[in-house]
C-alpha positions in Angstrom: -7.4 32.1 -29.7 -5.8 34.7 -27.5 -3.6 37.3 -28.4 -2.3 37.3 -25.1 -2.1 36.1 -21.6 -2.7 39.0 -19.4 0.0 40.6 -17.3 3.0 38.1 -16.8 3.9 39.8 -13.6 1.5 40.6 -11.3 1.2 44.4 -10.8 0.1 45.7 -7.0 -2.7 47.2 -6.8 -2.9 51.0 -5.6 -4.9 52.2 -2.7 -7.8 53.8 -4.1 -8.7 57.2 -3.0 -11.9 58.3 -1.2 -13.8 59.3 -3.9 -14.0 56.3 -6.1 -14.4 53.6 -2.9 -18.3 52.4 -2.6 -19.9 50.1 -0.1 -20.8 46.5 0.2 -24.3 46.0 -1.6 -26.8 44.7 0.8 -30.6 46.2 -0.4 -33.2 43.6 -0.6 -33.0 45.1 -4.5 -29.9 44.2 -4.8 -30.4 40.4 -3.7 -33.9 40.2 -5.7 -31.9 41.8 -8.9 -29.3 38.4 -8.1 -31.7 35.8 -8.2 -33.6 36.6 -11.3 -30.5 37.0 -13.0 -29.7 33.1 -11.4 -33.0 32.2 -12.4 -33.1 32.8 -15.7 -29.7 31.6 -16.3 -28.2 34.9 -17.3 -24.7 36.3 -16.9 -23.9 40.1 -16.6 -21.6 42.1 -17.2 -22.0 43.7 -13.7 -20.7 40.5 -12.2 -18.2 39.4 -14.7 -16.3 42.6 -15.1 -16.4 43.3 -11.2 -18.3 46.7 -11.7 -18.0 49.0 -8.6 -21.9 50.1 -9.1 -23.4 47.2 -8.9 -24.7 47.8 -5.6 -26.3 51.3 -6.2 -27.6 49.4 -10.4 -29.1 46.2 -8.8 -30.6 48.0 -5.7 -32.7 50.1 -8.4 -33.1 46.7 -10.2 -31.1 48.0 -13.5 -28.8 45.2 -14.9 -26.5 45.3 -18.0 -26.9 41.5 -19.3 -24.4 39.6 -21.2 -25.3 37.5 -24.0 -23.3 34.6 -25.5 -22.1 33.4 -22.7 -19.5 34.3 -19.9 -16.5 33.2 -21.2 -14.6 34.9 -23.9 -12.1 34.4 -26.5 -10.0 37.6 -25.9 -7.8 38.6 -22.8 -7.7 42.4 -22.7 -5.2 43.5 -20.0 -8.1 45.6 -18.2 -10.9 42.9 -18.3 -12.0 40.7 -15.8 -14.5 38.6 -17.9 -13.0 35.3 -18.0 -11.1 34.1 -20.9 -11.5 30.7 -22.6 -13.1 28.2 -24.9 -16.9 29.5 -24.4 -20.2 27.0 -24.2 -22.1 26.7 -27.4 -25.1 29.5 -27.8 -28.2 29.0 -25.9 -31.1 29.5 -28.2 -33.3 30.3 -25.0 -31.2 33.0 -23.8 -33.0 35.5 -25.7 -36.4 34.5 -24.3 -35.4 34.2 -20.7 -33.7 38.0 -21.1 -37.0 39.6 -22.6 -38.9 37.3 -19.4 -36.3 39.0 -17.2 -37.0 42.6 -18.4 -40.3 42.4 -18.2 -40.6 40.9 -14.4 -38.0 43.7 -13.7 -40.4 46.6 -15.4 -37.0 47.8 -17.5 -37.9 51.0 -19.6 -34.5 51.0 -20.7 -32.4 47.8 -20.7 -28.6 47.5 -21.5 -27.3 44.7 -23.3 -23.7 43.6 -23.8 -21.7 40.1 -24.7 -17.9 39.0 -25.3 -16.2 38.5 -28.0 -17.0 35.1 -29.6 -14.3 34.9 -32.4 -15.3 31.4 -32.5 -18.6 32.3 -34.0 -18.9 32.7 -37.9 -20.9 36.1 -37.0 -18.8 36.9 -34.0 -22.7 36.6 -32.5 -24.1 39.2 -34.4 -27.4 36.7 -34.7 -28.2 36.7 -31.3 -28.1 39.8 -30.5 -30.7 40.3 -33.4 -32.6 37.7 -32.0 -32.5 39.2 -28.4 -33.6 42.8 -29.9 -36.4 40.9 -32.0 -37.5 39.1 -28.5 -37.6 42.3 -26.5 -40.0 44.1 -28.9 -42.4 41.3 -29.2 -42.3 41.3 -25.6 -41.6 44.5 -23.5 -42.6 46.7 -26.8 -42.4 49.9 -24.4 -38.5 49.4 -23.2 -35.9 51.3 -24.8 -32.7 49.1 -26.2 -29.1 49.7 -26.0 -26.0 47.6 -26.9 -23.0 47.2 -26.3 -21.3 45.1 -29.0 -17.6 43.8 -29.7 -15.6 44.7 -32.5 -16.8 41.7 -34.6 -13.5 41.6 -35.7 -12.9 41.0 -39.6 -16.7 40.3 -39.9 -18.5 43.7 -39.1 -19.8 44.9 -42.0 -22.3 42.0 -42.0 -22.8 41.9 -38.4 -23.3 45.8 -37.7 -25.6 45.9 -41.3 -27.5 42.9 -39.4 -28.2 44.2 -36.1 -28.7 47.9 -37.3 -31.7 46.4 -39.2 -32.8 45.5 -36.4 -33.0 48.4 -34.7 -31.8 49.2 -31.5 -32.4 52.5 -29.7 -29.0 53.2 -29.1 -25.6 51.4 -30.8 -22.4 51.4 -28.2 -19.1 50.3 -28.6 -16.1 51.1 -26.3 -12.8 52.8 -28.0 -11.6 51.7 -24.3 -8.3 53.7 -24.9 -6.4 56.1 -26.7 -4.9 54.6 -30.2 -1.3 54.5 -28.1 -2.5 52.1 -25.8 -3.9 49.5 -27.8 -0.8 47.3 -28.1 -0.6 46.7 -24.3 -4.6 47.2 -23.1 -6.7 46.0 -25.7 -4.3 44.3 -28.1 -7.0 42.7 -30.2 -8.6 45.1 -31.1 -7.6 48.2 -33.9 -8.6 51.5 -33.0 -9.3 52.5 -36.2 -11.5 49.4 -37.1 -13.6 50.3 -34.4 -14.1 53.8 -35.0 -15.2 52.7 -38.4 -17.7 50.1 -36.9 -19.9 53.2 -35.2 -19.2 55.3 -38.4 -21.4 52.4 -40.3 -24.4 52.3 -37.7 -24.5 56.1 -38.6 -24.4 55.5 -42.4 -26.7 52.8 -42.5 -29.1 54.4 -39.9 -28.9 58.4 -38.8 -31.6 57.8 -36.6 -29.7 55.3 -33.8 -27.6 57.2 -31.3 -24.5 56.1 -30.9 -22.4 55.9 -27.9 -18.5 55.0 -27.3 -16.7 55.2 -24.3 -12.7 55.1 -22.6 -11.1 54.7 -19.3 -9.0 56.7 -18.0 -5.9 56.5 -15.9 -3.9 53.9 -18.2 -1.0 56.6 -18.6 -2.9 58.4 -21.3 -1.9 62.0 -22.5 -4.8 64.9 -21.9 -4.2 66.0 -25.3 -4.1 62.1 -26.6 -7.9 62.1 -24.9 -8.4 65.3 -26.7 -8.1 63.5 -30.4 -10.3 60.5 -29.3 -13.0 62.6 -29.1 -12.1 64.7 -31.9 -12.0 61.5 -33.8 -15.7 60.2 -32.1 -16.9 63.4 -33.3 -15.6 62.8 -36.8 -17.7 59.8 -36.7 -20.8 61.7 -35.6 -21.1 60.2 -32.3 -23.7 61.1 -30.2 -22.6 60.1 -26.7 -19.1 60.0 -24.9 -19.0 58.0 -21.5 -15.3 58.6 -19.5 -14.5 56.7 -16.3 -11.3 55.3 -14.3 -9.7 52.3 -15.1 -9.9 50.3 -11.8 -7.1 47.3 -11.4 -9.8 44.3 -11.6 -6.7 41.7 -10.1 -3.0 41.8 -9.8 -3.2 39.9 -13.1 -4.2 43.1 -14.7 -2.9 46.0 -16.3 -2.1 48.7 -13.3 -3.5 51.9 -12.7 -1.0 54.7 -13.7 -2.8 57.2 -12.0 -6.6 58.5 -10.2 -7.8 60.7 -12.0 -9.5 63.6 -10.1 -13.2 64.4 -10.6 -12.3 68.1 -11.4 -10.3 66.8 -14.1 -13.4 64.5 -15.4 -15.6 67.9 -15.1 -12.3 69.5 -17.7 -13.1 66.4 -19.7 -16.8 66.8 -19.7 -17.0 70.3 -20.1 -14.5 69.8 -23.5 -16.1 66.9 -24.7 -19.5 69.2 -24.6 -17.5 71.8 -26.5 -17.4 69.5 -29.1 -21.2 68.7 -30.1 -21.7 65.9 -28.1 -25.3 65.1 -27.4 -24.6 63.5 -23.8 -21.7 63.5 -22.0 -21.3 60.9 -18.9 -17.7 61.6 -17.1 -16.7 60.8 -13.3 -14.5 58.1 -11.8 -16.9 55.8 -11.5 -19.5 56.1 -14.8 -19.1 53.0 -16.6 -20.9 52.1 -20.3 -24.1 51.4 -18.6 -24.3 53.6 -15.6 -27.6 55.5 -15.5 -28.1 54.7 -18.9 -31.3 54.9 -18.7 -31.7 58.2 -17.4 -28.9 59.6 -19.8 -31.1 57.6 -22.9 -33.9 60.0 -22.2 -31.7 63.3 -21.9 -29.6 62.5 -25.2 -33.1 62.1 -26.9 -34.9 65.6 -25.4 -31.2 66.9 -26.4 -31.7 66.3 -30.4 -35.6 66.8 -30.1 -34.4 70.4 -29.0 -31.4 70.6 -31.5 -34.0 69.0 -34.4 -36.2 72.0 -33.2 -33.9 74.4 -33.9 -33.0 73.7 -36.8 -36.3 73.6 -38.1 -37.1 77.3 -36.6 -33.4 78.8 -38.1 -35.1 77.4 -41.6 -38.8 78.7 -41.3 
């Protein structure tokens, strides 16, 4: 089921640099945030892919779930999620995440999964299912995804879940189109591009949000094209952070990237129409999503209502 095993030889891993190192979490938030997660038999992606915010996230009591298990049947050389044969789908794992959201209070709530290839939908059903389950019971909460590729099933999947009606539709590029081979070797860039092209066709009214890392030995002017080619695609909102070395097992980090050159990259990418623009060394997919949800939305309320006065 994989396409490869990840790194044969394990790569050192550099010493970061001072601006990307955060503490320890230890806020009674952060250990309340643990245990519901435990309780309710819920894995997230915060956990699974070792994300360096989950201190500051669970202190505040904002957690990216991950549906459809833990286990996944891809090994992408920058992933930590564990790679295998996953568990059959758990038909309460929608209810306990909308019981979740609402002991937590979520206004916004961020949900992701890995890849089932195993799965006839690639698990497009229960992410419907979990949308479905967090209007009937936390109507008020805003919904975002973060979906796999569905690979060579995602017309059906993508036409499923858009019905249903997410706030906002994300899906990670991850990389520049060079890359892929090496990083994220089961995936196609263009395939996935064409995945967030379709949310827009078949619904104009869903933002949609894509995201890379940077610091894999990309070009600046091979960035420059992705989100030339998101923008082609009428994305809405373009998250940038470093690629951090997960395990020696992993694909290395070529290089920190400097927050003055995320501010170039933000201050481009904005050039270029986006809506909302999250870069910095340590944003990741879901990193004050919440707060970044409610600015992309003011952004095309005020964009809508300029268009509207140009025509009067």
């Amino acid at each position: 089921m994989n396409e490869i095993s990840r790194i044969d030889t394990p790569q050192p891993r550099q010493r970061k640099p001072d601006w990307i190192r955060v503490k320890a979490p230890t806020s009674p938030g952060y250990v309340e945030t643990k245990k519901l997660m435990r309780e309710k038999g819920l894995a997230t992606v915060c956990e699974e892919a070792a994300c360096p915010n989950i201190g500051e996230c669970w202190s505040k009591k904002h957690a990216t779930v991950m549906i459809l298990g833990d286990t996944c049947t891809r090994a992408c050389a920058f992933c930590n999620v564990k790679t295998g044969m996953p568990r059959r789908v758990d038909p309460l794992e929608p209810m306990h995440l909308a019981e979740a959201a609402a002991e937590m209070g979520l206004e916004h709530i961020v949900i992701t999964s890995v890849d089932r290839d195993d799965l006839p939908d690639g698990g497009a059903s229960q992410f419907v299912k979990v949308i479905n389950e967090l209007r009937r019971t936390t109507p008020d909460t805003t919904i975002e995804i973060l979906t796999p590729d569905f690979r060579n099933k995602h017309e059906a999947a993508v036409a499923a879940i858009v019905e249903a009606r997410p706030d906002v539709y994300n899906h990670n590029l991850e990389t520049v189109p060079r890359l892929y081979p090496t990083i994220r070797p089961g995936a196609r860039y263009y395939a996935s591009l064409r995945l967030l092209e379709m949310v827009k066709r078949l619904d104009p009214s869903i933002f949609t949000k894509s995201g890379i890392m940077v610091g894999l030995g990309e070009e600046r002017l091979e960035v420059h094209q992705v989100m030339d080619d998101m923008r082609s695609a009428d994305i809405d909102f373009l998250t940038m952070g470093q690629y951090l070395q997960p395990t020696p097992k992993h694909a290395k980090v070529m290089d920190f990237v400097t927050p003055q050159t995320f501010n170039a990259y933000a201050a481009i990418a904005r050039a270029k129409g986006f809506l909302q623009v999250a870069a910095s060394p340590l944003t990741r997919s879901s990193y004050h999503a919440g707060k970044d949800f409610a600015e992309m939305r003011a952004a095309r309320e005020a964009q809508l209502a300029k268009a509207a006065n140009a025509h009067a």
